[in-house]
Every structure is written in structure tokens, then in C-alpha cells.
SEBA-271802 format. One record per residue: residue number from 1; residue in one letter; chain; z, y negated, x of N, C-alpha, C in turn. Coordinates in pm, 1 decimal. Atoms other than C-alpha are relative to their C-alpha. Layout:
BEGIN
pt nr:NUM rest:A kette:A n.Z:Z n.Y:Y n.X:X ca.Z:Z ca.Y:Y ca.X:X c.Z:Z c.Y:Y c.X:X
...
//
This chain:
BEGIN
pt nr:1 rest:X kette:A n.Z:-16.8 n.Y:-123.8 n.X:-72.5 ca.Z:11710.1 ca.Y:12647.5 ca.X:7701.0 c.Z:-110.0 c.Y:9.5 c.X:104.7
pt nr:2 rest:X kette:A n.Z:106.4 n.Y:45.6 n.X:-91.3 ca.Z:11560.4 ca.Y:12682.5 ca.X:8038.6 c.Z:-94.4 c.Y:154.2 c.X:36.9
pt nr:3 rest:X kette:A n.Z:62.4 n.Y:-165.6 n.X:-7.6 ca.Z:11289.0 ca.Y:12999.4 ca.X:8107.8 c.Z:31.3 c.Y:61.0 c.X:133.6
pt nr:4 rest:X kette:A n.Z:-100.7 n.Y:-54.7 n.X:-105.2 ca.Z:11461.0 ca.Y:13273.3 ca.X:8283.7 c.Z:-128.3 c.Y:3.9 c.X:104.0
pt nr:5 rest:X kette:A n.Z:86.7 n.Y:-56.2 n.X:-104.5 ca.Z:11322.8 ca.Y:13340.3 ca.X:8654.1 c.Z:-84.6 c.Y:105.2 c.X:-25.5
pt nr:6 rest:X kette:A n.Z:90.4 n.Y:-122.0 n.X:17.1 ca.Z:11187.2 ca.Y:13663.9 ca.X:8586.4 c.Z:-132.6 c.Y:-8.8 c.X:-90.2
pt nr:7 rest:X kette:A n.Z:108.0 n.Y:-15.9 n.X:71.2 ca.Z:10985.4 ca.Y:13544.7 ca.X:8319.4 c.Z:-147.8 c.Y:-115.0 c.X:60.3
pt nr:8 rest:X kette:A n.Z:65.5 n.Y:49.6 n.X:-132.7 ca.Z:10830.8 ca.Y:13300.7 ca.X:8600.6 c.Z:-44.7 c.Y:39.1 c.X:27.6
pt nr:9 rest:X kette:A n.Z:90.4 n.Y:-60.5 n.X:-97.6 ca.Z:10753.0 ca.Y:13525.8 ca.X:8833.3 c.Z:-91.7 c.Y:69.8 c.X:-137.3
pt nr:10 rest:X kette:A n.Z:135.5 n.Y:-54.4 n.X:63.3 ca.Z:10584.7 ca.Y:13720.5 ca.X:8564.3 c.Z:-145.1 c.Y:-98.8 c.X:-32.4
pt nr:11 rest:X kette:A n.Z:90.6 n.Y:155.7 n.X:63.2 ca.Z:10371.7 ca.Y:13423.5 ca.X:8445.0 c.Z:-78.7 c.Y:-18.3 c.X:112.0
pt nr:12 rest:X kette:A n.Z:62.6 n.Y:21.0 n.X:-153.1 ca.Z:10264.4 ca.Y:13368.5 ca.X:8804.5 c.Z:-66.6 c.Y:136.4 c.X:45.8
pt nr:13 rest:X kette:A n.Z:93.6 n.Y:-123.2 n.X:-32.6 ca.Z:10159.4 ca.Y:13735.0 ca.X:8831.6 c.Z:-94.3 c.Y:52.7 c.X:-135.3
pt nr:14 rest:X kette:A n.Z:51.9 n.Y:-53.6 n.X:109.7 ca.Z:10013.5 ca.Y:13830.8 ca.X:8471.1 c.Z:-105.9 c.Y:-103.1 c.X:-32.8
pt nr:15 rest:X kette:A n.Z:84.5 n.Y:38.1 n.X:71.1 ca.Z:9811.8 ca.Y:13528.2 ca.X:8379.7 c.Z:-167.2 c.Y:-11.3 c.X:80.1
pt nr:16 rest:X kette:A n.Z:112.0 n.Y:-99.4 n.X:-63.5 ca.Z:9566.9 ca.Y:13609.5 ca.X:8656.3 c.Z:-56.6 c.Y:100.3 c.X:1.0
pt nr:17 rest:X kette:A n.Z:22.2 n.Y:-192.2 n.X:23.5 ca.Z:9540.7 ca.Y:13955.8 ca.X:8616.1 c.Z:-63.1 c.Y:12.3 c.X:-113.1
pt nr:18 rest:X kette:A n.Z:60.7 n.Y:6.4 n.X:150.9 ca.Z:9486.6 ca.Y:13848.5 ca.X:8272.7 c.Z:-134.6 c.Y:-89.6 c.X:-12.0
pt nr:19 rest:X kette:A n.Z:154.4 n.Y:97.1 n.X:-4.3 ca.Z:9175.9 ca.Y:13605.4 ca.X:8343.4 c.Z:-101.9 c.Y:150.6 c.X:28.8
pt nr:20 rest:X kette:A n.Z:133.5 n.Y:-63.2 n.X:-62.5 ca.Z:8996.7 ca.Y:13869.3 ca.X:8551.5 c.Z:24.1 c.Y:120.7 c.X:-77.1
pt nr:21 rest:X kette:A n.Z:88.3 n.Y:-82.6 n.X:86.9 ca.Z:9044.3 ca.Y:14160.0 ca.X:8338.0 c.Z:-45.6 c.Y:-0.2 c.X:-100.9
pt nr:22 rest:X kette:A n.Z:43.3 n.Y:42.4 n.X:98.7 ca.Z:8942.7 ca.Y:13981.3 ca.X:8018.3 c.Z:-124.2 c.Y:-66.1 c.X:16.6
pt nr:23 rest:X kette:A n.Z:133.8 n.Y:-37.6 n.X:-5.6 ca.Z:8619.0 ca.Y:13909.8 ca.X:8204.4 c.Z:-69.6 c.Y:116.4 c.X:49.7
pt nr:24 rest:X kette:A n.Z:66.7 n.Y:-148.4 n.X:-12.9 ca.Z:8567.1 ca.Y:14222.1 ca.X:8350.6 c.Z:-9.5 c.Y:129.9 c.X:-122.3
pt nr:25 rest:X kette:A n.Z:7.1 n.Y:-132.1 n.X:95.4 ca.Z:8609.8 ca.Y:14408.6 ca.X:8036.2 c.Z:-153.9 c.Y:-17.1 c.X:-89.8
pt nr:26 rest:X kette:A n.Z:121.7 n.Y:82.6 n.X:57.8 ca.Z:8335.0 ca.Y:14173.0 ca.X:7885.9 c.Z:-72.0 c.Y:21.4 c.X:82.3
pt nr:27 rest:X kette:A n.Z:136.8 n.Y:-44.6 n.X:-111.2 ca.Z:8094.9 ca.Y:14280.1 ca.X:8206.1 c.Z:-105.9 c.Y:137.9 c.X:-61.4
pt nr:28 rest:X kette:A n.Z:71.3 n.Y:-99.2 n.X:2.7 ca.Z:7811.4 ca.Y:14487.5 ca.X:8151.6 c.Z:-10.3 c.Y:73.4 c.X:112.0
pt nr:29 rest:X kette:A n.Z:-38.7 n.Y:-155.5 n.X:-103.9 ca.Z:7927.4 ca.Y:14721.6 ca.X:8452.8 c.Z:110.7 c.Y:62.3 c.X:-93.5
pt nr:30 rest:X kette:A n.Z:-66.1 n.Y:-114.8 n.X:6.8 ca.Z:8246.7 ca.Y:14780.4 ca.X:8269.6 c.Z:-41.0 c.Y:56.0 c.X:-203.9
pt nr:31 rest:X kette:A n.Z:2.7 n.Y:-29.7 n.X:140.9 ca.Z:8058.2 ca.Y:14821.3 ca.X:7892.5 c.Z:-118.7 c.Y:139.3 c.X:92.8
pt nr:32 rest:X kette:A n.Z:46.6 n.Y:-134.0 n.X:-33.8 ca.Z:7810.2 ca.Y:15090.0 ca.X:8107.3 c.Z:96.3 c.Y:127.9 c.X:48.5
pt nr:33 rest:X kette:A n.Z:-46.8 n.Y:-145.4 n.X:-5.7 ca.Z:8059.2 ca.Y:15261.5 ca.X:8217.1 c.Z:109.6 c.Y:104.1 c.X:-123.5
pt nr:34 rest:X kette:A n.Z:-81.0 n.Y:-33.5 n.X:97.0 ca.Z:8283.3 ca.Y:15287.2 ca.X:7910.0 c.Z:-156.9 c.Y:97.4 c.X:-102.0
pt nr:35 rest:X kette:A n.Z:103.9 n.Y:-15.4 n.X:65.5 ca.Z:7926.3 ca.Y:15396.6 ca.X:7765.3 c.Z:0.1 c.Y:153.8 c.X:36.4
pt nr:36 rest:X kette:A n.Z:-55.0 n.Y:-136.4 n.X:-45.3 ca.Z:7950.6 ca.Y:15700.0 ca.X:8043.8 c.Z:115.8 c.Y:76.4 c.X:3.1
pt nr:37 rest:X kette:A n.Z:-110.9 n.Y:-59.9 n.X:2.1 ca.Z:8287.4 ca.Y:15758.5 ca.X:7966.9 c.Z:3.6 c.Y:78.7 c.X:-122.2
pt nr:38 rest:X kette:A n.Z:52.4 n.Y:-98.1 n.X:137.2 ca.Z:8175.8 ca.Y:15840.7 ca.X:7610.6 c.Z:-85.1 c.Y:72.9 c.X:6.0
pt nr:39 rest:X kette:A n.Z:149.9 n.Y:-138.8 n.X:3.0 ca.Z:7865.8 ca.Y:16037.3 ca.X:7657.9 c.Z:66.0 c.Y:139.1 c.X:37.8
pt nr:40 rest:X kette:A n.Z:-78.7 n.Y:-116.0 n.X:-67.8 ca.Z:8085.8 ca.Y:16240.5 ca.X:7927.3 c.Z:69.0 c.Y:56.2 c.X:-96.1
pt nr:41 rest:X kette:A n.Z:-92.7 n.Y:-78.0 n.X:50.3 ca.Z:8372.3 ca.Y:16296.8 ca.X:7678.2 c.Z:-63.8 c.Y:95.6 c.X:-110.1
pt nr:42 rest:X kette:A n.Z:55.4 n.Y:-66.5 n.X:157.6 ca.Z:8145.2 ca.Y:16422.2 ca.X:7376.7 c.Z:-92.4 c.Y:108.3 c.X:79.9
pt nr:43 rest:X kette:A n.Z:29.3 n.Y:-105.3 n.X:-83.3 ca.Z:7945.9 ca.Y:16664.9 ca.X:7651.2 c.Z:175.5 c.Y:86.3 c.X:6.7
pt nr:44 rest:X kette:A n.Z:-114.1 n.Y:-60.1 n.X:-24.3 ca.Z:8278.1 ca.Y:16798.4 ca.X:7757.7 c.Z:56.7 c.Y:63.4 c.X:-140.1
pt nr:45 rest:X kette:A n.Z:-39.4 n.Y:-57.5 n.X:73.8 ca.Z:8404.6 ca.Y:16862.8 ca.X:7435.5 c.Z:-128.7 c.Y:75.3 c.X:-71.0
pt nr:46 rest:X kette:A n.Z:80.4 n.Y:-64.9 n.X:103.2 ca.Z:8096.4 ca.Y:17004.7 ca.X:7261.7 c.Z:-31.8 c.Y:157.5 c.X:86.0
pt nr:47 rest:X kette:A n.Z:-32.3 n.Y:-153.5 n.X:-108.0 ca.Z:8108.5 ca.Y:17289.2 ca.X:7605.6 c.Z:102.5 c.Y:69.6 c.X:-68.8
pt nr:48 rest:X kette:A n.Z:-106.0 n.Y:-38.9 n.X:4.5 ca.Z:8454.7 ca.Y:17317.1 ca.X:7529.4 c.Z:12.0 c.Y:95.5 c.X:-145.7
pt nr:49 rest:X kette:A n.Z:-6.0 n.Y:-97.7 n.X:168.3 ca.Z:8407.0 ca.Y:17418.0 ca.X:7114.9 c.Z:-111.7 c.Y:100.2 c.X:28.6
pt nr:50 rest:X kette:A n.Z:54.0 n.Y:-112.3 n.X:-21.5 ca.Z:8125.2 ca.Y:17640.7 ca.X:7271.3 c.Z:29.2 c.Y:124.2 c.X:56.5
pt nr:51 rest:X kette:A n.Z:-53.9 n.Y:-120.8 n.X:-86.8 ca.Z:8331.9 ca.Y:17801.4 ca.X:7481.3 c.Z:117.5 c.Y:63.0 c.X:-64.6
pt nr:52 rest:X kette:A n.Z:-73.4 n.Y:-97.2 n.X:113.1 ca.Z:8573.2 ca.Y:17863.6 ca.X:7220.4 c.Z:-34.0 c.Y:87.6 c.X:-71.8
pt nr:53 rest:X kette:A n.Z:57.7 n.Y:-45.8 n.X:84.0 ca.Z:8374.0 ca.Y:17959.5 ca.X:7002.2 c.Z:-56.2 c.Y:144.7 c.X:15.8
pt nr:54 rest:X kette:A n.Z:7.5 n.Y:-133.7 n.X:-79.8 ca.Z:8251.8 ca.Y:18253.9 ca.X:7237.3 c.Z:117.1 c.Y:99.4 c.X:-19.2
pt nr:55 rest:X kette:A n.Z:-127.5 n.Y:-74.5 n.X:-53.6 ca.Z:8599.6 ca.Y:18318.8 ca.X:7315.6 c.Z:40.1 c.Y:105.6 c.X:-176.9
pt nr:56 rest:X kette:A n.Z:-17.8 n.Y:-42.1 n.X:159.3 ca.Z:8665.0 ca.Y:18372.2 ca.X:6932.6 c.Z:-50.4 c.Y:87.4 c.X:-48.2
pt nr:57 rest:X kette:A n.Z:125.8 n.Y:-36.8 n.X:67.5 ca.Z:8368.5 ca.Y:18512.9 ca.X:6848.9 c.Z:67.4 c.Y:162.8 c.X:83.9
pt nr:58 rest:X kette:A n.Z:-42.3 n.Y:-111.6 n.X:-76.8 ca.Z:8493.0 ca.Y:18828.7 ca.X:7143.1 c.Z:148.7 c.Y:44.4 c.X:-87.9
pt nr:59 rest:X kette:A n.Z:-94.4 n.Y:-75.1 n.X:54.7 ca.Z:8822.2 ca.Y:18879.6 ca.X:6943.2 c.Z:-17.1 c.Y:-2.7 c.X:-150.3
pt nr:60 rest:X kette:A n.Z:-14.4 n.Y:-15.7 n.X:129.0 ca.Z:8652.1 ca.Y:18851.2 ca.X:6610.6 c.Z:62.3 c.Y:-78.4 c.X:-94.8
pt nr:61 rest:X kette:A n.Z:-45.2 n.Y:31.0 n.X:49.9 ca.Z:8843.9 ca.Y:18603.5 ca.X:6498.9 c.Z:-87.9 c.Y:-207.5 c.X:-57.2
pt nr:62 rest:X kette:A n.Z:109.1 n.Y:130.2 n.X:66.9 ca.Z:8661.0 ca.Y:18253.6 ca.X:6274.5 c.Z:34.0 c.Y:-113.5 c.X:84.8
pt nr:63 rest:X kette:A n.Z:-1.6 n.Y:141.4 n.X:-74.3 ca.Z:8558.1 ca.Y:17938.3 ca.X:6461.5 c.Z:51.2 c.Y:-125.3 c.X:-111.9
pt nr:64 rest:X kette:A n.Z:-37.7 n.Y:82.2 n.X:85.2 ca.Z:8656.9 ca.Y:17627.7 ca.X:6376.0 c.Z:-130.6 c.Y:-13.7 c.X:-149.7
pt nr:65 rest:X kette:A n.Z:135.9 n.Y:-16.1 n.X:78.1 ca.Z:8270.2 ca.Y:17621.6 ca.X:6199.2 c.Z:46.5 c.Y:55.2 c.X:-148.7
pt nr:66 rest:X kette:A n.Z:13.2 n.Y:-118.2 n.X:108.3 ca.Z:8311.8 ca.Y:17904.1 ca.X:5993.9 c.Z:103.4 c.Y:-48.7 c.X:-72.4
pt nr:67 rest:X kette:A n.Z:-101.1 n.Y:31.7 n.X:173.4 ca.Z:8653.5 ca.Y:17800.1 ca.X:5803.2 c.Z:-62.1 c.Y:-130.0 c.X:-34.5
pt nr:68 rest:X kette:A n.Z:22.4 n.Y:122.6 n.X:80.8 ca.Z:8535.5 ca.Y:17471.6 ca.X:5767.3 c.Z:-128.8 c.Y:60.4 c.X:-122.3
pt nr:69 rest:X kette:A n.Z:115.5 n.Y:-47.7 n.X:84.3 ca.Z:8186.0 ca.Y:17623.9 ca.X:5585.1 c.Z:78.0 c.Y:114.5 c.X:-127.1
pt nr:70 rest:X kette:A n.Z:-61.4 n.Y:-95.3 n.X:114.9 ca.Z:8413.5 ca.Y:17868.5 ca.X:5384.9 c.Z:145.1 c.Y:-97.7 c.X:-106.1
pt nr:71 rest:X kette:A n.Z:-71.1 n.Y:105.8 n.X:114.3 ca.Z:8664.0 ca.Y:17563.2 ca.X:5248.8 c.Z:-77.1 c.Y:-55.8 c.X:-45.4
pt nr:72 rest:X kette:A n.Z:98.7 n.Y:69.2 n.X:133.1 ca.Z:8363.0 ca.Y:17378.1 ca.X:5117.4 c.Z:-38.1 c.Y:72.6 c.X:-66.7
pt nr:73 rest:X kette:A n.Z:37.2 n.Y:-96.7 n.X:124.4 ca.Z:8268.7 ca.Y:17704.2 ca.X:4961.6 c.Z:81.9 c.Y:-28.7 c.X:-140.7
pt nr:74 rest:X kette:A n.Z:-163.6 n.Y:-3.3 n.X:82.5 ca.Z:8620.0 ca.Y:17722.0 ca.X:4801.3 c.Z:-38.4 c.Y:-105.7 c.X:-111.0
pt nr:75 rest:X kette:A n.Z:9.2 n.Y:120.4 n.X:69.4 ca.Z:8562.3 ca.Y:17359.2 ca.X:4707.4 c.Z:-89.4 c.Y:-29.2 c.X:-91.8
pt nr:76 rest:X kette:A n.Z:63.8 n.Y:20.5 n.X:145.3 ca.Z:8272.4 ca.Y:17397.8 ca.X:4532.3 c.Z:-6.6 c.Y:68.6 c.X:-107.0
pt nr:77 rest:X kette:A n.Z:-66.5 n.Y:-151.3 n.X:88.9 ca.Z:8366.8 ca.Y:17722.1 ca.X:4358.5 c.Z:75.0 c.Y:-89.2 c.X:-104.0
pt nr:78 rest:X kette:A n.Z:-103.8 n.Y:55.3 n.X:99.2 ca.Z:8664.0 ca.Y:17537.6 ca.X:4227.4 c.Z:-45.9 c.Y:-117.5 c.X:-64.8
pt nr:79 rest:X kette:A n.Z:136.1 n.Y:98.8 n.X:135.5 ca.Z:8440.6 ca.Y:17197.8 ca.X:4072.2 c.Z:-67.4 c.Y:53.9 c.X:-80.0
pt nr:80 rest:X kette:A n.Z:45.4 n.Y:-123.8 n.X:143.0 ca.Z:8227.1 ca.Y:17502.1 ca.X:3893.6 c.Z:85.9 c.Y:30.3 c.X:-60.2
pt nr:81 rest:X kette:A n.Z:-131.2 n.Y:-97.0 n.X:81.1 ca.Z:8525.6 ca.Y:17688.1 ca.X:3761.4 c.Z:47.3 c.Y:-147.0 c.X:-123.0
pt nr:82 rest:X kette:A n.Z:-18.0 n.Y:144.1 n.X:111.5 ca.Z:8658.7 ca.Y:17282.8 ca.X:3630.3 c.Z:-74.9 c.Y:-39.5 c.X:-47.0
pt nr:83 rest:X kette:A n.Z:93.2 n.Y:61.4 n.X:24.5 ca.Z:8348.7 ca.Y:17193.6 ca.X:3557.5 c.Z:-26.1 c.Y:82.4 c.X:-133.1
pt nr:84 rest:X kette:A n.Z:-23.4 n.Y:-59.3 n.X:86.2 ca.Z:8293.7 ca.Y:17498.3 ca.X:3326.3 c.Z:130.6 c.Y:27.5 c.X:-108.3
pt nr:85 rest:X kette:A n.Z:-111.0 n.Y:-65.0 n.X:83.8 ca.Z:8648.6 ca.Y:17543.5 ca.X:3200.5 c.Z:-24.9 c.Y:-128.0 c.X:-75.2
pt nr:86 rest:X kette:A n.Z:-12.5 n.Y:186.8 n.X:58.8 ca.Z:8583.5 ca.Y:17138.0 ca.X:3084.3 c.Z:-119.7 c.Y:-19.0 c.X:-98.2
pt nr:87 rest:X kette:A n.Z:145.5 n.Y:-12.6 n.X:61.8 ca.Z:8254.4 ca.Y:17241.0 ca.X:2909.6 c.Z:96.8 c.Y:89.3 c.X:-113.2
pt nr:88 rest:X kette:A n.Z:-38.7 n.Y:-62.6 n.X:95.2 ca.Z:8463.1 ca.Y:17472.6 ca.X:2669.3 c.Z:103.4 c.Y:-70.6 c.X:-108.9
//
């Protein structure tokens, strides 16, 4: 069976494309900037849960924070409660 044209031309356009961005990903330009792409995103979001958190905080209603700190309550409430009912 003979390989169709199309998969030719691809071959002739992809395995280049594929040299140079399999060393450019390996470059230390593009590991600094993937470096600033993370710093940026974890700034951005830690504004973003602040600015919720405001927003929330104005209608009174619990941040993400607060339920999480009130289900580990829960959680350890309920290990005492088994913990004691398992002692009797």
C-alpha cells in the first residue's frame, strides 16, 4: 500500500516544525518564560480570591477560606464523636 499524498505533504511540513519546537521548548528562553507564565498566573489568581473574598465579605456571605476551615471542623468533630463512641 502506497502513502496517501496528503500524508506527504504533511511529513514535509510537520517534521520540521517538529525539530525546532522540540528544541525550543528545551531552551532556557522558553523554560524562563513558562517560569513567568507561572508566577503571573498564581499572582493573578491569588488578586482574584482577594477580590472575591472582599466581594463576599460585602454581602456577608463565607469565602471559599471559611467553609473550607469549618469542614475540617466538622471533620474533626466527627473522628471525636467515632473515636469516643469506639471507646465505649
Amino acid at each position: 500500500m502506497s502513502t496517501p499524498l496528503w500524508r506527504i505533504g504533511f511529513d514535509l511540513v510537520e517534521r520540521p516544525l517538529a525539530a525546532f519546537s522540540e528544541s525550543w521548548v528545551q531552551s532556557d528562553q522558553f523554560m524562563d518564560a513558562a517560569a513567568l507564565g507561572f508566577k503571573l498566573q498564581r499572582r493573578v489568581t491569588a488578586q482574584t480570591e482577594k477580590a472575591l473574598d472582599a466581594w463576599l465579605g460585602l454581602w456577608g456571605l463565607p469565602t471559599r477560606r471559611e467553609v473550607h476551615a469549618l469542614a475540617n471542623q466538622v471533620a474533626s468533630l466527627e473522628r471525636e464523636v467515632r473515636e469516643l463512641a469506639n471507646r465505649s
